[in-house]
TIBA-764513 format. One record per residue (C-alpha): residue number from 1; residue in one letter; z, x, y. Coordinates in steps of 0.05 Angstrom, whole numbers, plus 32768, in hexadecimal, padded with zeros to 4 digits. Last residue first. Layout:
ATOM; pos; code; w; u; v
ATOM; NUM; A; Z; X; Y
...
//
This chain:
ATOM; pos; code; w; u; v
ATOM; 311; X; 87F7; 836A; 93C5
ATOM; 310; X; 87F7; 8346; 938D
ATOM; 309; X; 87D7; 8374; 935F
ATOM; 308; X; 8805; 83AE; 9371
ATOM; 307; X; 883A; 8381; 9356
ATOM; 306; X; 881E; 836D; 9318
ATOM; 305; X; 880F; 83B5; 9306
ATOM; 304; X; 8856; 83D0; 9318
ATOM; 303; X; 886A; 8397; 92DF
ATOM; 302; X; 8832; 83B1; 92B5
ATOM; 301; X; 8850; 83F6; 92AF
ATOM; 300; X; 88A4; 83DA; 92AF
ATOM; 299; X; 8883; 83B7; 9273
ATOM; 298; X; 8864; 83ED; 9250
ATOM; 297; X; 889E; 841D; 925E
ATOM; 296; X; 88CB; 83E5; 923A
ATOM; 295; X; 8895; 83E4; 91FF
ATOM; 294; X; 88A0; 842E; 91F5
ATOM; 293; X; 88EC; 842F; 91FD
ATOM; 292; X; 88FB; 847A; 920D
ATOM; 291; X; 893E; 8491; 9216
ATOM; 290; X; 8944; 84C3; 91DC
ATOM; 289; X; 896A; 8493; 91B2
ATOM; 288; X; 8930; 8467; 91C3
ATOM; 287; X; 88FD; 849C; 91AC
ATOM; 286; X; 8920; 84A4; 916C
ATOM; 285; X; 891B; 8453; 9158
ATOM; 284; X; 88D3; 845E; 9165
ATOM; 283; X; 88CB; 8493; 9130
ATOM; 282; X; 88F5; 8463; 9103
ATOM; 281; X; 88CF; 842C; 9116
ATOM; 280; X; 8895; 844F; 90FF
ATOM; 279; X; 88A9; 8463; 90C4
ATOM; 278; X; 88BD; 8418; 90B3
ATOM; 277; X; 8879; 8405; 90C2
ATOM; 276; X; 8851; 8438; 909B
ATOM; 275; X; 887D; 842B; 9064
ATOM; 274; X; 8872; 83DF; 9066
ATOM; 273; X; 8825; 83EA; 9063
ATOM; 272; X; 8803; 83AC; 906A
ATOM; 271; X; 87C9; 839B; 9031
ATOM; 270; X; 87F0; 835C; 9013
ATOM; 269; X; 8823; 833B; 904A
ATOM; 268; X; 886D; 8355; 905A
ATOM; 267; X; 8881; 8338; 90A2
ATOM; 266; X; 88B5; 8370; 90C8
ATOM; 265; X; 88F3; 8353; 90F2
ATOM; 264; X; 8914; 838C; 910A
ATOM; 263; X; 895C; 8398; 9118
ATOM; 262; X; 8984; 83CB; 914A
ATOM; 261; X; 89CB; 83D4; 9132
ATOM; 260; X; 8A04; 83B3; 9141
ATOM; 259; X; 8A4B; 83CB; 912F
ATOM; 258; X; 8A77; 838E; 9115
ATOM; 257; X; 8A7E; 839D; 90CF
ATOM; 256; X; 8A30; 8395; 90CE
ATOM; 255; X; 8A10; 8374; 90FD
ATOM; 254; X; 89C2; 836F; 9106
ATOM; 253; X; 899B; 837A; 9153
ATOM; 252; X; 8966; 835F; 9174
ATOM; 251; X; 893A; 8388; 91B1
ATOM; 250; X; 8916; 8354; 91D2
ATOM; 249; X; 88D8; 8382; 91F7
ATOM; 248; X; 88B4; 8386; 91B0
ATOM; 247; X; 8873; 8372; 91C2
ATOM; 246; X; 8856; 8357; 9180
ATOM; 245; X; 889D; 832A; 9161
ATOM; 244; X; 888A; 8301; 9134
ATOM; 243; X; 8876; 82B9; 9136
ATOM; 242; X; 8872; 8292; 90F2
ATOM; 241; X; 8838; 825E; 90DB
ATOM; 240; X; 8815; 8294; 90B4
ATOM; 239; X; 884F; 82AA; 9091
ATOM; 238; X; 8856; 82EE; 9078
ATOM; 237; X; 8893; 82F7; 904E
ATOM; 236; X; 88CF; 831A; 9068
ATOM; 235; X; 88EC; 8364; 9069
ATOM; 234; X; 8920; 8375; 908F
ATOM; 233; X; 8926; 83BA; 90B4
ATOM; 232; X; 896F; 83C4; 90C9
ATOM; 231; X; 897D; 8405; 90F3
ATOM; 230; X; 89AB; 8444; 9109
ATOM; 229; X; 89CD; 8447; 90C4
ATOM; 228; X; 89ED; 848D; 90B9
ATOM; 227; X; 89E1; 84A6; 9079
ATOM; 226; X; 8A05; 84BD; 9036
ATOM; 225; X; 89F6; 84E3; 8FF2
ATOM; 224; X; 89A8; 84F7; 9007
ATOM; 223; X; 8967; 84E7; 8FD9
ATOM; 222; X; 8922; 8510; 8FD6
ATOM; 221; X; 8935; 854F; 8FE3
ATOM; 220; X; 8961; 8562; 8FA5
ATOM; 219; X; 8916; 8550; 8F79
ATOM; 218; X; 88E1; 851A; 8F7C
ATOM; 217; X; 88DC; 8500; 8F3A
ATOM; 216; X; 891F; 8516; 8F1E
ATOM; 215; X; 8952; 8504; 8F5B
ATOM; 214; X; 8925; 84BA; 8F6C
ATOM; 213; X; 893B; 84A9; 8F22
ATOM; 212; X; 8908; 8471; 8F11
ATOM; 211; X; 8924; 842C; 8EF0
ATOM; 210; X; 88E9; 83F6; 8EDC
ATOM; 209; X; 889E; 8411; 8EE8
ATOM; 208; X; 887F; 83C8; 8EFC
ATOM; 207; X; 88B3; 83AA; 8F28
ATOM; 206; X; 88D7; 83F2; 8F41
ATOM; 205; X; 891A; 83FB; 8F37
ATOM; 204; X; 8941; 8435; 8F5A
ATOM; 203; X; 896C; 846D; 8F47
ATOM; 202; X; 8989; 849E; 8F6C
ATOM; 201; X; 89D2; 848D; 8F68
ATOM; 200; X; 89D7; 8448; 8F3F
ATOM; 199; X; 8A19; 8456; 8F25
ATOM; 198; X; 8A3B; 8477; 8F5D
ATOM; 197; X; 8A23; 8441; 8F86
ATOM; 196; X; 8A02; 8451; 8FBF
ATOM; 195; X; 8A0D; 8469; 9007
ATOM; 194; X; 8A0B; 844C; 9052
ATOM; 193; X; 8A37; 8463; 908D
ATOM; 192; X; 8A3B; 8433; 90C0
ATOM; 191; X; 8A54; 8459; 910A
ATOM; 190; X; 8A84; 842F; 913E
ATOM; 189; X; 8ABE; 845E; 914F
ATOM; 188; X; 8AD7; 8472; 911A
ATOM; 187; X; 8AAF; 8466; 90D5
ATOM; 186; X; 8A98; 8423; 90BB
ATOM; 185; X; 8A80; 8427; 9075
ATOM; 184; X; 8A4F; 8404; 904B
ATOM; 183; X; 8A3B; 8408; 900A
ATOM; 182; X; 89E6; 83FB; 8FF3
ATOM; 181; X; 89D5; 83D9; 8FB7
ATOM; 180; X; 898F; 83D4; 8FAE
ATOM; 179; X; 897B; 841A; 8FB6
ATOM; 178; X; 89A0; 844C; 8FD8
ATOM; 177; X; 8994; 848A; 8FFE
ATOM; 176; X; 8951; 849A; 8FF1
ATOM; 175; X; 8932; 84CF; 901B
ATOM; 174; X; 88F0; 84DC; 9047
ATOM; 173; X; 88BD; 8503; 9027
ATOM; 172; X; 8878; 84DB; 902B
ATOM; 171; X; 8886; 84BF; 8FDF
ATOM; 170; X; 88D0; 84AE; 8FE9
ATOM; 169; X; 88AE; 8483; 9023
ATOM; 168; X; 8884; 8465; 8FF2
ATOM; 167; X; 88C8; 845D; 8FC3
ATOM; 166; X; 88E7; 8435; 9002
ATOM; 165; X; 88B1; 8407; 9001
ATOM; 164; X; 88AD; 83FB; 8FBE
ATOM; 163; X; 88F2; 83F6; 8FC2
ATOM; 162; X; 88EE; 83B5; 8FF7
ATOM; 161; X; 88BD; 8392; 8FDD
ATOM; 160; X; 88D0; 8348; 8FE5
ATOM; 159; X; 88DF; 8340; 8F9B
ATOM; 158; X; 8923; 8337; 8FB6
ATOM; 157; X; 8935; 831B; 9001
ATOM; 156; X; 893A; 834B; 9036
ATOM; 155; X; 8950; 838E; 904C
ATOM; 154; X; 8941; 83D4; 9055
ATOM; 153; X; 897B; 83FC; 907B
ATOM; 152; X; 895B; 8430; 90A1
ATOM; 151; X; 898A; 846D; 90AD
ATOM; 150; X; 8957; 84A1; 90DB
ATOM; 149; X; 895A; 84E3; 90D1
ATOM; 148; X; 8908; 84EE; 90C7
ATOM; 147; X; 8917; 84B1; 909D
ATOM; 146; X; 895A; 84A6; 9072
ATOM; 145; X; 894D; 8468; 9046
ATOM; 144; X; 8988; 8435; 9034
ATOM; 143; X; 896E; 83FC; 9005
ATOM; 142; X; 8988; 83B6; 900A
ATOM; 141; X; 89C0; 8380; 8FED
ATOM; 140; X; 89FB; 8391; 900A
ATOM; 139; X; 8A3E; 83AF; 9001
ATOM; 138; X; 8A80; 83AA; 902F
ATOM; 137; X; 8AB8; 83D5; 9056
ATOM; 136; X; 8AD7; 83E4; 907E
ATOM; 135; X; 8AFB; 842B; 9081
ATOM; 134; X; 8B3D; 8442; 905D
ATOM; 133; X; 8B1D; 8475; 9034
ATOM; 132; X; 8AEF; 848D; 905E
ATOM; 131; X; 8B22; 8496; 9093
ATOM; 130; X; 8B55; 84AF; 905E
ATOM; 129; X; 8B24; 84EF; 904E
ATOM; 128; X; 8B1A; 84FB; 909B
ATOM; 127; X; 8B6B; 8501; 90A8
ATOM; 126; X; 8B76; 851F; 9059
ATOM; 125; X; 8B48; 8562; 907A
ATOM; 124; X; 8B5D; 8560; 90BD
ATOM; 123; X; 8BA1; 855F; 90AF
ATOM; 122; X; 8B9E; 8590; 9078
ATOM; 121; X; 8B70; 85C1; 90A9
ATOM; 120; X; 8BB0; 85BE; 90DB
ATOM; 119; X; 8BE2; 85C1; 90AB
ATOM; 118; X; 8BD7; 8605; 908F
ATOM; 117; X; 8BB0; 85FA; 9057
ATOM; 116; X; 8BD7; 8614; 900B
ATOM; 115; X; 8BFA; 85CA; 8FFA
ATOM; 114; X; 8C3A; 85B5; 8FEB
ATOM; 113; X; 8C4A; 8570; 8FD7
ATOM; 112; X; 8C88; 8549; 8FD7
ATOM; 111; X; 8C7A; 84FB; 8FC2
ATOM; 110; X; 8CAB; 84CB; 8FDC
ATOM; 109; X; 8CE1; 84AC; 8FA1
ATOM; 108; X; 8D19; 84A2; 8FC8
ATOM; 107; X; 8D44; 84D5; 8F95
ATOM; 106; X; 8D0D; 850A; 8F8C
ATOM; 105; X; 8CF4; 8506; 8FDD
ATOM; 104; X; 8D40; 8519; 8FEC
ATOM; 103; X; 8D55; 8548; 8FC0
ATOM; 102; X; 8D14; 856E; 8FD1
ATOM; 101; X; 8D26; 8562; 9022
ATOM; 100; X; 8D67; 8581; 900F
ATOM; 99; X; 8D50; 85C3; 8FE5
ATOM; 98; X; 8D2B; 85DA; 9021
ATOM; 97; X; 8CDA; 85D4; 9013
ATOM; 96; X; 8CBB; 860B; 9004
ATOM; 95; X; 8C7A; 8626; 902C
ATOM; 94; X; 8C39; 8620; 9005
ATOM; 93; X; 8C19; 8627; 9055
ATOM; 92; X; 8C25; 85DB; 905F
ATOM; 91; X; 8C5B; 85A4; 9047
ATOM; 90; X; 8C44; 8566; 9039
ATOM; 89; X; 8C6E; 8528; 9038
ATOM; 88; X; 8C5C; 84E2; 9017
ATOM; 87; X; 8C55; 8498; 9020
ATOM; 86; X; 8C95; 8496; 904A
ATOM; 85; X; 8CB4; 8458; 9035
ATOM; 84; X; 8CFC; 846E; 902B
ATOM; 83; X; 8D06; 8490; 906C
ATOM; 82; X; 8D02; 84DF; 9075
ATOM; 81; X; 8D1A; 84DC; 90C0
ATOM; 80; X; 8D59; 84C6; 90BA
ATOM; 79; X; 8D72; 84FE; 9098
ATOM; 78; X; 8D63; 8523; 90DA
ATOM; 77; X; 8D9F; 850B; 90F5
ATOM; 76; X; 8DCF; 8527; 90BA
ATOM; 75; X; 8DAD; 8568; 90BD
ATOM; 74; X; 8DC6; 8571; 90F9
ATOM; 73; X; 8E18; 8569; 90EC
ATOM; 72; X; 8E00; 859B; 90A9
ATOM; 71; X; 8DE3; 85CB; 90CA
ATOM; 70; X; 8D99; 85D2; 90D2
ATOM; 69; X; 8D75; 861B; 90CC
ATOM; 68; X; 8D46; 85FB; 908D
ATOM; 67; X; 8D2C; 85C4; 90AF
ATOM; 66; X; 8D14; 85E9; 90F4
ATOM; 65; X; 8CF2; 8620; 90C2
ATOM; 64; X; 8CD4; 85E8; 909D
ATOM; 63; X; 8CBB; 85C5; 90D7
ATOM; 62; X; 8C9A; 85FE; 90F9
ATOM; 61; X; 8C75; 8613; 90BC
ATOM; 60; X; 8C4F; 85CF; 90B3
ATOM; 59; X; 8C6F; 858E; 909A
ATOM; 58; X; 8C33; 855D; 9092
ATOM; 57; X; 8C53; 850E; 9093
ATOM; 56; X; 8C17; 84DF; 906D
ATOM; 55; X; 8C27; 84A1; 90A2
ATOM; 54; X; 8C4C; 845D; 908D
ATOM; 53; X; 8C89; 8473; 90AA
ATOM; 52; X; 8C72; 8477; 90F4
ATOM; 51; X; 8CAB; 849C; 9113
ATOM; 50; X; 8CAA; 849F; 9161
ATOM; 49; X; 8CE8; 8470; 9164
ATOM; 48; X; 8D0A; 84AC; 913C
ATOM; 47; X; 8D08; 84E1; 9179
ATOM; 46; X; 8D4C; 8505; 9156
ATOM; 45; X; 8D3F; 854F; 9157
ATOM; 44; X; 8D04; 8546; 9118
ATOM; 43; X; 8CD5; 8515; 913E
ATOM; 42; X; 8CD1; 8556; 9168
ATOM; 41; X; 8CA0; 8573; 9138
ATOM; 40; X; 8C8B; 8538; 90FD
ATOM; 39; X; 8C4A; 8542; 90F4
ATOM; 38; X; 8C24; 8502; 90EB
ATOM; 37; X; 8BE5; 84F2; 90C7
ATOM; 36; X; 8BB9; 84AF; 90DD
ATOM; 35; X; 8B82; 8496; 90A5
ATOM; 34; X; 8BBC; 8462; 90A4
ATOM; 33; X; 8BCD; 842E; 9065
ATOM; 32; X; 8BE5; 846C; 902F
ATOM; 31; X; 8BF8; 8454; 8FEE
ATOM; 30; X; 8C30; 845B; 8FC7
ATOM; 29; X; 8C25; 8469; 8F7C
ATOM; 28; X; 8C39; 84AD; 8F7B
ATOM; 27; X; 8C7B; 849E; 8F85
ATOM; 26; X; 8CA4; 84A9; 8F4A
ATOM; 25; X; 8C7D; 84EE; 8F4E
ATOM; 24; X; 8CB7; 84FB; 8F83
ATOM; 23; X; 8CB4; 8544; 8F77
ATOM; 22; X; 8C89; 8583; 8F8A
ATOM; 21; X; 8C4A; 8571; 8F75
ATOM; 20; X; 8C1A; 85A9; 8F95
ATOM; 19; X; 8BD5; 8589; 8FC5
ATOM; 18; X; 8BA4; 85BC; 8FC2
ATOM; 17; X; 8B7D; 858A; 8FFB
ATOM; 16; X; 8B37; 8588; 8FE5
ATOM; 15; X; 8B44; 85A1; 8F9C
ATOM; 14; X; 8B6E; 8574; 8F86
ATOM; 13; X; 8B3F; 8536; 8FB3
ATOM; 12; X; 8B01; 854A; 8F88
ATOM; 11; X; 8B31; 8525; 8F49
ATOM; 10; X; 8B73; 851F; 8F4A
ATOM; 9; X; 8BAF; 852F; 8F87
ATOM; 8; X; 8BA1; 8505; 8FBE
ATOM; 7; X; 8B90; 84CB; 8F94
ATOM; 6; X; 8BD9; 84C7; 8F7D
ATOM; 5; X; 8BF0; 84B0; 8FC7
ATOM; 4; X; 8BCB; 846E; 8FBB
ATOM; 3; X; 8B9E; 8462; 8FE5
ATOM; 2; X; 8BA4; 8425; 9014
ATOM; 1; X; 8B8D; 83D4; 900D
//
């Protein structure tokens, strides 16, 4: 699945990259596979086997300039260049395109754009906007909190209390990201970035109250666009019969999209504060990014302990 070439030219994305129809609107439907952008350069004297045709090509200054000195018995070579299945060409700095390569994009149907941004701030601009675009992947069934910086990913089965316990965490000035339905993106190299669905955005449902917009009640503050996931709380009923983790040495993890994150097991029963908990796993989660495992140092403590014991 790519992005169609047209999407680079409506909605946030006009204004984003200035992008100027010049011809070849035939073939505004093509769609881009690759976040990857190539510049053409030396791929322009004849080094075709470097040519990946299913790249966005950005023509900055020095490639217009080289186009538009050619003679005929050159330009002839370079032809080869502009191949049917280009998604589309760019050219940088608002500078006009030679009269051939117009001919050319109009009668193979490949978009001609030209844009204000010199082609280094296009590139990185439509390079990060593809990535997104083009990333993994998938939607699940949880509620995305952001605490003292922390992505925790609520889960667990429903009616289990999960937005009751994010809301009590709205309450204590953390911020909602998403409740309920939560997408998920993998982003080069290995990060998850978690947001909600346009049309829920900022709204949750609380058994009791119904629908609540987090935005109103609690203000700008109170909710974020986007977060980093760092770690998977999920929430399970208390049972009696069940072990649970109390020392914490085992560290678990959850996969998403093939990135693993650190996972934690937490029993819901009436009186215990699931918002307490999940803060404090977040605080903990910071001191292990840090370099501090708290129940590790325990260990490594009573270890030494043993051994002075015994001797």
């Amino acid at each position: 699945m790519g992005v169609p070439v047209r999407e680079l030219i409506d909605g946030e994305q006009a204004e984003r990259f200035s992008l100027r129809l010049v011809t070849g609107e035939k073939g505004l439907g093509r769609e881009v596979t690759t976040s990857r952008i190539q510049k053409p350069g030396l791929l322009l004297t004849g080094l075709l086997e470097e040519l990946h045709s299913d790249r966005l090509q950005i023509f900055g200054a020095a490639e217009i300039n080289y186009l538009k000195r050619l003679d005929e018995d050159e330009l002839e070579n370079v032809l080869k260049v502009f191949k049917p299945e280009l998604p589309a060409i760019i050219i940088a700095r608002d500078l006009d395109p030679p009269g051939f390569l117009a001919d050319i994009c109009a009668g193979r149907g490949i978009p001609l754009f030209t844009t204000p941004h010199t082609a280094s701030v296009l590139i990185e601009r439509v390079t990060k906007y593809l990535e997104e675009r083009l990333a993994p992947s998938l939607t699940m069934h949880g509620v995305l909190v952001d605490v003292l910086g922390v992505g925790v990913l609520i889960t667990g089965k429903s009616g289990i209390g999960k937005s009751e316990c994010a809301l009590d965490l709205v309450s204590r000035g953390f911020r909602l990201v998403s409740d309920d339905v939560v997408i998920v993106k993998r982003m080069p190299p290995n990060i998850l970035i978690g947001r909600s669905s346009e049309l829920i955005k900022y709204h949750m449902e609380i058994r009791g109250l119904g629908i609540i917009n987090v935005k109103d009640l609690y203000g700008i503050t109170a909710i974020r666009e986007r977060k980093q996931m760092d770690i998977v709380v999920e929430l399970v009923k208390w049972e009696s019969e069940t072990e649970y983790d109390r020392l914490g040495f085992e560290e678990n993890t959850f996969s998403i999209l093939g990135v693993d994150l650190p996972y934690l097991k937490v029993p819901v029963s009436p009186g215990r504060s699931v918002a307490t908990i999940v803060e404090v796993a977040a605080r903990n989660q910071i001191l292990k990014i840090m370099g501090h495992h708290p129940a590790k140092a325990l260990e490594r403590e009573l270890d030494n302990a043993m051994k002075v014991l015994k001797k």
